[in-house]
C-alpha positions as CSV (number, residue, x, y, z in Angstrom):
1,X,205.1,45.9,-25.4
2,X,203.9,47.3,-28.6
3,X,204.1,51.0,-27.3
4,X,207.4,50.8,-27.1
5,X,208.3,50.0,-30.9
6,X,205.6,53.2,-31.8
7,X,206.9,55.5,-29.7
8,X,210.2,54.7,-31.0
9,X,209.3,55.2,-34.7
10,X,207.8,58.4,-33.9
11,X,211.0,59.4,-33.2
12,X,212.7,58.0,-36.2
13,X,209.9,59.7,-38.1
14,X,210.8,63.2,-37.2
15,X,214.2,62.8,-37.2
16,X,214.1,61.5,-40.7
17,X,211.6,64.4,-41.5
18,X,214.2,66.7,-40.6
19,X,216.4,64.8,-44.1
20,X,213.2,64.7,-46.3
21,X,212.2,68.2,-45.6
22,X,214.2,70.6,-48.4
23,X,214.3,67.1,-51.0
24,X,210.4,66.4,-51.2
25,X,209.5,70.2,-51.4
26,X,211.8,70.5,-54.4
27,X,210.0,67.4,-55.7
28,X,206.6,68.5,-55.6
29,X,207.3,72.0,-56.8
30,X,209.1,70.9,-59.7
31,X,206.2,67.8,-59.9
32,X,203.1,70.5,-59.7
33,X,204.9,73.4,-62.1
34,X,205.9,70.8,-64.6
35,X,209.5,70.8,-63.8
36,X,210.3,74.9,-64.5
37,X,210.8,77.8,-62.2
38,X,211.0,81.6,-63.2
39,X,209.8,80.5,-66.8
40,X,212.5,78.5,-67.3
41,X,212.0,74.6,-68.4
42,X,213.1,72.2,-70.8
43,X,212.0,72.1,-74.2
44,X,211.5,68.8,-75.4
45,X,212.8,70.0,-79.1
46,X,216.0,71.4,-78.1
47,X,219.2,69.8,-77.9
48,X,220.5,67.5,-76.0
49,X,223.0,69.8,-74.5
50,X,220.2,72.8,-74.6
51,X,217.8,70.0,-72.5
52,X,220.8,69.5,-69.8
53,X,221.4,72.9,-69.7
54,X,217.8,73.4,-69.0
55,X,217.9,70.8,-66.5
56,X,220.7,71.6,-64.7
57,X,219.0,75.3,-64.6
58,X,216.1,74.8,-63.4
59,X,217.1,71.7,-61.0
60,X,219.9,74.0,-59.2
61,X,217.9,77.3,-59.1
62,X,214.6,75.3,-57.5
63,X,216.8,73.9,-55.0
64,X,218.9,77.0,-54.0
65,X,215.3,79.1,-53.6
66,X,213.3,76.2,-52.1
67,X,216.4,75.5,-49.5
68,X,216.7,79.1,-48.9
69,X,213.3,80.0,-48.5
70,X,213.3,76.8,-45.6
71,X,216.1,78.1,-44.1
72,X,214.5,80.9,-43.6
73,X,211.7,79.4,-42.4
74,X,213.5,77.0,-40.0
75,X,214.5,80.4,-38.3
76,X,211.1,82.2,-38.1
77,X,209.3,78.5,-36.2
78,X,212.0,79.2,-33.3
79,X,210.5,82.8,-32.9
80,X,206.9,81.6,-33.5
81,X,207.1,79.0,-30.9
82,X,208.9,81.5,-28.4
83,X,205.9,83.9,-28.9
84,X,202.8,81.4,-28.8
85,X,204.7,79.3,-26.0
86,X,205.0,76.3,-27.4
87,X,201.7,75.7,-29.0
88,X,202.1,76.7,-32.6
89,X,204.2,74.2,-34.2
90,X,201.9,71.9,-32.3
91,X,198.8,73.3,-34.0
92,X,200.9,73.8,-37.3
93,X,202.0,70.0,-37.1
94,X,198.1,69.4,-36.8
95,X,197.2,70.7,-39.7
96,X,200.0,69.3,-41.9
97,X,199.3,66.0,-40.6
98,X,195.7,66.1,-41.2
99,X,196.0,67.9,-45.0
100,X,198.6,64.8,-45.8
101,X,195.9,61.7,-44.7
102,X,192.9,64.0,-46.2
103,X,195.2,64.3,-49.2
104,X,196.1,60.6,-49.4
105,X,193.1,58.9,-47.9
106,X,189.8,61.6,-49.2
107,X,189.3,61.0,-52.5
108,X,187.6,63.4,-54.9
109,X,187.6,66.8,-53.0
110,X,187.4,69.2,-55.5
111,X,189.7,71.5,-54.2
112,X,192.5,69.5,-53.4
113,X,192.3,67.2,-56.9
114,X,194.6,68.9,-59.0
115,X,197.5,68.9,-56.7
116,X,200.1,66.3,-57.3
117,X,200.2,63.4,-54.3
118,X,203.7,64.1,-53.5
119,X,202.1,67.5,-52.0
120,X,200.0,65.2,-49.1
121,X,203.3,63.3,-48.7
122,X,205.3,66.3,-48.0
123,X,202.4,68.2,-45.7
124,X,203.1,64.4,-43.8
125,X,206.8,65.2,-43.2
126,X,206.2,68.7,-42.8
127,X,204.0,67.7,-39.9
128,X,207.0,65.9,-38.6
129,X,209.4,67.9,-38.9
130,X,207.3,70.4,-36.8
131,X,207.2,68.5,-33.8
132,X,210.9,67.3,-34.4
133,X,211.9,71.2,-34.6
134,X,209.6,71.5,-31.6
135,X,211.7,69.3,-29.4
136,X,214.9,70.7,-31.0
137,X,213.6,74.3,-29.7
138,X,212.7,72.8,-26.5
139,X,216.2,70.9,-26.2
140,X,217.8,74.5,-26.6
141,X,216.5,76.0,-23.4
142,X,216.7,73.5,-20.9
């Protein structure tokens, strides 16, 4: 009985991933850059109107890029799992799955230390949403 209830919030899992996607990318760029993009940020000394300008700036321009660049993205999975036959976004999800529990669960690897946590947490839904576009690619042709 208790494969039932897993299986089932699997599928929750990537369809939630496909939500999550665009939101926790723009959180973890803006988390690891220390909130600026394109040399723009907010300077703590500045107005308060300067500050929510600054904000607003560099809030709307790192989700318009970010969201494009995934758009984009989205579009180049459906050709990459056309041309390796279904098996990349399996191998991709793989690898995003296992950098977000290394990331979360290994502690101290030298390499990975500086990054912020929400990266691991992202690479998590990332590896979600590849299987969930996976079965959306699959849904298209059959």
């Amino acid at each position: 009985m208790e494969v039932v209830p897993k299986i089932a919030d699997i599928k929750t899992l990537r369809e939630l991933s496909k939500v999550l996607i665009i939101p926790l990318l723009v959180t973890a760029y803006l988390s690891q850059s220390g909130f600026s993009i394109f040399g723009v940020s907010v300077h703590e000394g500045a107005s308060f109107g300067t500050q929510l300008f600054q904000f607003l700036t560099v809030f709307s321009v790192s989700v318009v890029t970010i969201g494009l660049s995934a758009w984009g993205i989205h579009d180049l999975l459906l050709l990459l799992h056309l041309f390796t036959h279904e098996l990349a976004l399996k191998i991709l999800s793989l690898f995003a799955l296992s950098f977000g529990l290394l990331g979360v669960f290994g502690h101290e690897i030298p390499l990975i230390s500086n990054l912020s946590v929400l990266w691991f947490y992202t690479s998590l839904v990332c590896g979600f949403y590849f299987l969930a576009r996976a079965a959306d690619i699959e849904q298209l042709f059959t």
